[in-house]
TORFILO-778773 format. One record per residue (C-alpha): chain; x, y, z; residue in one letter. Coordinates in pm, 1 decimal. Example, Ala and Ser with C-alpha at 12.3 -4.5 7.8 and 13.67 -1.06 7.14 Angstrom:
R   mol          u          v          w   type
R     A     1230.0     -450.0      780.0      A
R     A     1367.0     -106.0      714.0      S
***
This chain:
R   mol          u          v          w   type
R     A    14225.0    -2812.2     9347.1      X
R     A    14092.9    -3165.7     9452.6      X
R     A    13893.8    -3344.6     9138.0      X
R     A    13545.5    -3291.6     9120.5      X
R     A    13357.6    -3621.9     9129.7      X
R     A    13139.0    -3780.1     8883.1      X
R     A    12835.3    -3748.8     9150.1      X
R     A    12908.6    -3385.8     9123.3      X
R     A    12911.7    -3313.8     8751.5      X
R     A    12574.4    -3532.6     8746.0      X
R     A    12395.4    -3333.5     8972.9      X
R     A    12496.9    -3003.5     8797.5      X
R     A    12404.1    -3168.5     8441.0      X
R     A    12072.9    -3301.4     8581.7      X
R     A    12009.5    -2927.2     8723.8      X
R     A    12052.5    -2745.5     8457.8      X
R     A    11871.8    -2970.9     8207.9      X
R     A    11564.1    -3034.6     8400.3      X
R     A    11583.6    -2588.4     8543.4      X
R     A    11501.4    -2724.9     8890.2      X
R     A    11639.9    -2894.3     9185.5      X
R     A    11347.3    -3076.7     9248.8      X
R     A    11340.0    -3210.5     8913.0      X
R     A    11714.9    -3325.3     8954.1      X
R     A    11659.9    -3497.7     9252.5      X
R     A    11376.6    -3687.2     9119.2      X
R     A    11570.1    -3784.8     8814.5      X
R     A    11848.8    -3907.9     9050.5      X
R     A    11646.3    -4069.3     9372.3      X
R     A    11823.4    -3762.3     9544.0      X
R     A    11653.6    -3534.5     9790.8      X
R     A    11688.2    -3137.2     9720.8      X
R     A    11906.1    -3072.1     9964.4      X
R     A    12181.6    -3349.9     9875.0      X
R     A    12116.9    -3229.6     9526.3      X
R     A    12179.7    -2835.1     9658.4      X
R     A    12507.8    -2943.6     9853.4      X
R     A    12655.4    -3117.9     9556.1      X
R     A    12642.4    -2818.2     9334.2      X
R     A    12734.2    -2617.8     9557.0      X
R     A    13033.4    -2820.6     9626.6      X
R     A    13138.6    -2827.7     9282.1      X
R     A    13074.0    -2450.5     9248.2      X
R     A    13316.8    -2399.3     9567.6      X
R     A    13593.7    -2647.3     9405.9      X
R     A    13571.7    -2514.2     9085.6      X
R     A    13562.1    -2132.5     9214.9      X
R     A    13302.7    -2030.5     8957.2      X
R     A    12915.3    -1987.0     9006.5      X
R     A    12784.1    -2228.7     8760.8      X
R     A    12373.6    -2209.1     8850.6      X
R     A    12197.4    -1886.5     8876.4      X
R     A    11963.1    -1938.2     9178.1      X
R     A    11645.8    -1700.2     9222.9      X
R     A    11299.8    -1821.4     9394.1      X
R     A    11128.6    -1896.9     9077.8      X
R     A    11399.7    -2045.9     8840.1      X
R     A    11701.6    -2199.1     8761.3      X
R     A    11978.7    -2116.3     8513.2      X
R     A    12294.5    -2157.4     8376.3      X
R     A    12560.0    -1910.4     8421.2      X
R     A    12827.9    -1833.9     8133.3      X
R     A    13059.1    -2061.9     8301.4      X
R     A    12777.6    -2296.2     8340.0      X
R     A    12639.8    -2317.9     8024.2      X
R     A    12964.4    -2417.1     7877.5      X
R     A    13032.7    -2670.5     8076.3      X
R     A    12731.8    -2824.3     8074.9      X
R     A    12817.2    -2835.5     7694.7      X
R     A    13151.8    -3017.4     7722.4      X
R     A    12972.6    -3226.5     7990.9      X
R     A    12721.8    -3394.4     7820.2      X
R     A    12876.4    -3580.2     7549.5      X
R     A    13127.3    -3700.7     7816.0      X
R     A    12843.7    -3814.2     8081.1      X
R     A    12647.9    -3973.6     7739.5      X
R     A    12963.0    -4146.2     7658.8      X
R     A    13061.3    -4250.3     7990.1      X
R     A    12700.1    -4433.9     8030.6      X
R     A    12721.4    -4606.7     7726.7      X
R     A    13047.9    -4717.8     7798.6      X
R     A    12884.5    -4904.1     8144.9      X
R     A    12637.7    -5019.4     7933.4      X
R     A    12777.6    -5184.3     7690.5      X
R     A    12887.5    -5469.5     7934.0      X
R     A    12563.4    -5560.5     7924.4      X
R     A    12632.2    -5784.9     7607.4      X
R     A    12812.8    -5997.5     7843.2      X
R     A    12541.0    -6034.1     8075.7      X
R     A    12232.3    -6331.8     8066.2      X
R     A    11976.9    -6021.5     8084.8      X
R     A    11954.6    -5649.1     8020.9      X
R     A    11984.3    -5447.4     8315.2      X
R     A    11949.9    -5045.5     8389.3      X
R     A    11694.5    -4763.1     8393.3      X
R     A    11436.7    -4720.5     8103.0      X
R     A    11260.9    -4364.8     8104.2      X
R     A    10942.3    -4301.8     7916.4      X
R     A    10739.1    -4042.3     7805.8      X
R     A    10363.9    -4102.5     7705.2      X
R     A    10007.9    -3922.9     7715.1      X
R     A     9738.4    -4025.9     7919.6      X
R     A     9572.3    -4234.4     7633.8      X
R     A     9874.8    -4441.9     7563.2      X
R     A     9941.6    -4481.3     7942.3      X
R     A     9602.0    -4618.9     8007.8      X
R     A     9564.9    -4821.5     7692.5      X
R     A     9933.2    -4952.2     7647.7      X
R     A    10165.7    -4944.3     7937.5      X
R     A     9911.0    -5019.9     8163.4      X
R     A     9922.7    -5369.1     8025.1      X
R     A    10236.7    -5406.1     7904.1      X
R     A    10503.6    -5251.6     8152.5      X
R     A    10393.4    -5530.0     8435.4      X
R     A    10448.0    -5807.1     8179.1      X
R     A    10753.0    -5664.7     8041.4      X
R     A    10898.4    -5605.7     8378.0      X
R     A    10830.9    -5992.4     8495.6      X
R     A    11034.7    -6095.8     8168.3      X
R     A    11317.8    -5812.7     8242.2      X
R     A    11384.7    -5840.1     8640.8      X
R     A    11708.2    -5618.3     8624.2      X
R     A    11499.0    -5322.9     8428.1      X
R     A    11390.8    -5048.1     8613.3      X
R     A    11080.0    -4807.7     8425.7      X
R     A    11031.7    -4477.0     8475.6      X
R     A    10733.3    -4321.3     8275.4      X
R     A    10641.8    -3995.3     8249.7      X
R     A    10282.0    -3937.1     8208.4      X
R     A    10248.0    -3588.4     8022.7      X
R     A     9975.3    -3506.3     7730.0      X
R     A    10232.0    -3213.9     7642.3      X
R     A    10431.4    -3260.0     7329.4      X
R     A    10760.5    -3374.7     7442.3      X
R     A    11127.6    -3377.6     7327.5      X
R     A    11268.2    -3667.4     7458.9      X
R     A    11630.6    -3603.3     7338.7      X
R     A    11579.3    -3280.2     7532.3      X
R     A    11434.2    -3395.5     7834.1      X
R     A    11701.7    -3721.7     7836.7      X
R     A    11430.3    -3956.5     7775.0      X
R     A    11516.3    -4299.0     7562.7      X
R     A    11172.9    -4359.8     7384.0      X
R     A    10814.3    -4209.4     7364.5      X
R     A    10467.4    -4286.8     7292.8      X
R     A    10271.8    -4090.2     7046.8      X
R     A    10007.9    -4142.3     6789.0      X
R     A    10122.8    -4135.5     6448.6      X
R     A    10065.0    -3765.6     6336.2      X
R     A    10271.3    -3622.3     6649.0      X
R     A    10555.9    -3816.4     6556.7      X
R     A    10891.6    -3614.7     6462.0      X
R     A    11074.8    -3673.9     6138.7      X
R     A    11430.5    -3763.1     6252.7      X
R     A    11258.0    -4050.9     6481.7      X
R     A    11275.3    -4446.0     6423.3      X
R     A    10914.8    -4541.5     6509.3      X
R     A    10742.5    -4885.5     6518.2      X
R     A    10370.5    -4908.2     6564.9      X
R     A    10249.6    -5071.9     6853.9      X
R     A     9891.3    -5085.9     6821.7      X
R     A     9589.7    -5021.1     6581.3      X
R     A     9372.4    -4761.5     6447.9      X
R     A     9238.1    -4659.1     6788.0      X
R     A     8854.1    -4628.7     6755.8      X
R     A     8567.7    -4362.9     6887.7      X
R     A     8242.0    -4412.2     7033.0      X
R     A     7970.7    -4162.1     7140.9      X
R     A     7837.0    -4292.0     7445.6      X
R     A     7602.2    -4186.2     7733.4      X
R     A     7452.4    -4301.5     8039.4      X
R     A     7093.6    -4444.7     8089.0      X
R     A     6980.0    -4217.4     8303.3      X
R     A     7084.8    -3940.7     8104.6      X
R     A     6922.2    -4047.9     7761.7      X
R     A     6609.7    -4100.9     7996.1      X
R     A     6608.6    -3793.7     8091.7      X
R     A     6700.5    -3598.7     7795.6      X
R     A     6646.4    -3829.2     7498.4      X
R     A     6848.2    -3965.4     7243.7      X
R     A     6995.2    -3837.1     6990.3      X
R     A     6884.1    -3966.2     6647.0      X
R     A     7077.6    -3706.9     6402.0      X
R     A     7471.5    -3545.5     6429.7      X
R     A     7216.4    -3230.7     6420.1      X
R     A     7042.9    -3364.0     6749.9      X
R     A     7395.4    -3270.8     6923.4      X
R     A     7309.5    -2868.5     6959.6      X
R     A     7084.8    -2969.8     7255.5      X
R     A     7225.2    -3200.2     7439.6      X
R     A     7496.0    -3167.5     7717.8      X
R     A     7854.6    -3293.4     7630.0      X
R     A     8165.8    -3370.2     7854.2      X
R     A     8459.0    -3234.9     7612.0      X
R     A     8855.7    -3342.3     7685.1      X
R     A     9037.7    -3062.9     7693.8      X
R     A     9410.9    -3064.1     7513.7      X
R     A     9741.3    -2892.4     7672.7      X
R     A     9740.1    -2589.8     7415.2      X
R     A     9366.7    -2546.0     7548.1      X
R     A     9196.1    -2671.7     7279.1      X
R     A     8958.0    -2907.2     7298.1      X
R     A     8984.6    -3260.9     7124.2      X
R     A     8704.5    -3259.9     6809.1      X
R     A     8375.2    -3449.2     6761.7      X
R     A     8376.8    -3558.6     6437.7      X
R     A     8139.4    -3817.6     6257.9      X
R     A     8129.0    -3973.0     5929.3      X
R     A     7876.9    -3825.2     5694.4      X
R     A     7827.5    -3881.4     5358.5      X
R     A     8147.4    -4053.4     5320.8      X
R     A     8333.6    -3756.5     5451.4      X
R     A     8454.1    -3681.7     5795.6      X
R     A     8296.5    -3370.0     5938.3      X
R     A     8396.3    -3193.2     6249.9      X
R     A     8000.6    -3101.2     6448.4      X
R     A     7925.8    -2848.8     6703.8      X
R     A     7908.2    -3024.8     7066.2      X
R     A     7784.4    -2807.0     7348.1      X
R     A     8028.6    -2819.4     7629.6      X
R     A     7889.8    -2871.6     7989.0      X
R     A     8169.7    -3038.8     8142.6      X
R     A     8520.3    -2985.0     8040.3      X
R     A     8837.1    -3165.3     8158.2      X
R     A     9211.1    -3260.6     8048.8      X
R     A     9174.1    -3621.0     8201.1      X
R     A     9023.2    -3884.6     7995.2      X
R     A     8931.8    -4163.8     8277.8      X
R     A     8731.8    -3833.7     8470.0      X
R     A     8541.7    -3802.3     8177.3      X
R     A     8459.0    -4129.3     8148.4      X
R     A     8347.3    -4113.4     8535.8      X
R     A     8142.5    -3819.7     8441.6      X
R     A     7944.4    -3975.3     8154.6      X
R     A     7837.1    -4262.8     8357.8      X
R     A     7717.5    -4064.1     8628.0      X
R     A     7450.8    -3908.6     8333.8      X
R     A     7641.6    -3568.0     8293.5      X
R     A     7625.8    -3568.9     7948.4      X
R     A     7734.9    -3716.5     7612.0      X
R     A     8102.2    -3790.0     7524.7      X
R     A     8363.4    -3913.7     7282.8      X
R     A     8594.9    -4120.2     7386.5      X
R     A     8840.8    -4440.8     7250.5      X
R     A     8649.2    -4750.0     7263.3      X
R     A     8889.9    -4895.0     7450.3      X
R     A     8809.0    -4673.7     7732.0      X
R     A     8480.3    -4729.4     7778.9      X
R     A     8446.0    -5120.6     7656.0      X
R     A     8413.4    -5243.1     8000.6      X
R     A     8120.5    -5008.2     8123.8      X
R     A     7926.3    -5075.1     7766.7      X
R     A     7947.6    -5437.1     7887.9      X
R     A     7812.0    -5435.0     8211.1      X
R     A     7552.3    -5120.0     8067.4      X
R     A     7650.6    -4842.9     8247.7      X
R     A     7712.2    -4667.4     7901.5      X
R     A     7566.6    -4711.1     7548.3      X
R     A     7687.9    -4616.6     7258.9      X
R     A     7472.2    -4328.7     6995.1      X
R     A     7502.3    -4250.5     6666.2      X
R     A     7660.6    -4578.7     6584.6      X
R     A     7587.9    -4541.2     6201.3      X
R     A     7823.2    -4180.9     6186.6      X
R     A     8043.8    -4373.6     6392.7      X
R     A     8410.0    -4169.4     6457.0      X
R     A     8632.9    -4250.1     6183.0      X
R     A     8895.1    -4393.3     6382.5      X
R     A     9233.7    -4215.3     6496.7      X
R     A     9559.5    -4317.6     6403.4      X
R     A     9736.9    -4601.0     6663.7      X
R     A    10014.2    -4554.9     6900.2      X
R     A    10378.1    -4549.8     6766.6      X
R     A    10715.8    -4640.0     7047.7      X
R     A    10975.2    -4421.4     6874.1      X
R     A    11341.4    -4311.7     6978.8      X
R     A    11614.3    -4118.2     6861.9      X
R     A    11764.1    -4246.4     6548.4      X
R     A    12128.6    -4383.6     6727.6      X
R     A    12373.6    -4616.9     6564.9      X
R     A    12324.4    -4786.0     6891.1      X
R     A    12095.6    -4852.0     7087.4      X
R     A    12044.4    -4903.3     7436.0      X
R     A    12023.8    -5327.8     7561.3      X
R     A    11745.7    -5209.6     7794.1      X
R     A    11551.2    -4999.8     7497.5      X
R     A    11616.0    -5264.2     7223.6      X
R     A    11427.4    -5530.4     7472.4      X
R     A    11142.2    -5322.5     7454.5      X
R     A    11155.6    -5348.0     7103.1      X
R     A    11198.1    -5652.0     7109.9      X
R     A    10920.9    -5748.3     7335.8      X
R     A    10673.8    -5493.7     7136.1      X
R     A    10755.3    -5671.7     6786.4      X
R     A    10688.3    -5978.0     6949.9      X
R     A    10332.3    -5899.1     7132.9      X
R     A    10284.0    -5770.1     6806.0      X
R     A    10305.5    -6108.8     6608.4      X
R     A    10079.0    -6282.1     6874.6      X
R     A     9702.5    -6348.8     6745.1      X
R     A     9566.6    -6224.0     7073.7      X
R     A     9733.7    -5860.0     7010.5      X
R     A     9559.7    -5808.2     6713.0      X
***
């Protein structure tokens, strides 16, 4: 039996970890097909079905599942092996993946990632924008994004930013035309765009009241799992909404929002947090961003 290749084994690995095809090819700048063929290939050489195929999913066989399993470590140790010439090289070089939610993509990497690339010309980013919680040993990912209270235990975590503040803000035109409100109580008749989380919840409203932090009824007329629509929809007078401050600073410049309820302002929500898997070693590409994070971080103009 001729050797299978390296290509090969990759393909199945990325298959069966990301359950799709598509996925794999994604993760390897493969189309479907190619992706399909190699399998396949390896499947043929091998003389075992490794993938169950059907039209809606993707899983491991017996045979499959235990290779996979001896796989792994070997593919894991084989990269880090490449990698660690890298110490001989003037700059770290390779693919960084990322996972982060919307707020952290909009407020963070937005910012950073072109900066960090211009200092870094042989790393490559890939982010993954997902408001889902995420396992990013699971899913092969090197680091994450999170705020502090999503953060797993068995993670190293640095924090990259500060206590991320709330507004209540509204158009103009809709305070004109409905009023403002002048009480937390004032919110049971008024219209209010509400973010909506992956388990379906929605995100609270919550205000500072006698020196405690209350959660208060807001009646929802617009609902939506995408922050930046929301902010769209408040300025086009659709109703009230909470939302980081950071989101909305620009448009309460130029007055297209203001702000209500300043004095039970949002106590503000806990910053964003870069964590990774807690490895005796870590990655050249993954320790620059470290590196480059702790260093923003010391700068006057990041605080």
């Amino acid at each position: 039996m001729r050797g299978a290749s390296l290509a090969e084994t990759s393909a199945l690995v990325a298959v069966l970890e990301q359950k799709s095809f598509t996925k794999a090819g994604k993760l390897l700048g493969l189309s479907t097909p190619r992706v399909s063929d190699m399998v396949r290939s390896l499947e043929e050489r091998l003389g075992v079905r490794l993938v169950e195929r059907t039209t809606r999913s993707v899983a491991p066989t017996a045979a499959g599942e235990r290779l996979l399993e001896r796989l792994r470590p070997a593919l894991d140790e084989y990269q880090a092996a490449l990698e660690s010439t890298n110490e001989y090289r003037n700059n770290p070089a390779g693919t960084l993946r990322l996972s982060a939610p919307p707020p952290a993509a909009d407020l963070v990497l937005e910012v950073v990632v072109p900066r960090f690339l211009a200092l870094y010309p042989e790393i490559d980013v890939d982010i993954s924008i997902d408001a889902s919680p995420i396992d990013i040993v699971a899913e092969r990912f090197d680091a994450g994004i999170r705020s502090g209270e999503h953060l797993a235990h068995d993670m190293i975590a640095m924090r990259i930013g500060g206590e991320m503040q709330l507004v209540l803000v509204a158009a103009p035109s809709y305070l004109a035309r409905r009023g403002e409100p002048k009480a937390p109580q004032d919110l049971a008749g008024h219209d209010c765009i509400r973010v909506r989380l992956p388990s379906g919840a929605f995100v609270p409203w919550r205000l500072r009241m006698k020196r405690r932090n209350v959660e208060v009824h807001a009646e929802r007329r617009l609902a939506v799992n995408d922050g930046r629509f929301a902010v769209r929809a408040a300025i086009e007078g659709v109703g009230l909404l909470q939302a980081p401050l950071d989101y909305v600073r620009a448009d309460l410049a130029v007055g297209r929002l203001v702000t209500v309820l300043d004095e039970w302002a949002p106590p503000p929500l806990d910053g964003m947090f870069l964590y990774y898997p807690s490895r005796r070693q870590i990655r050249p590409a993954l320790k620059a961003l470290v590196d480059f994070f702790r260093e923003v971080g010391r700068r006057p103009e990041a605080e």
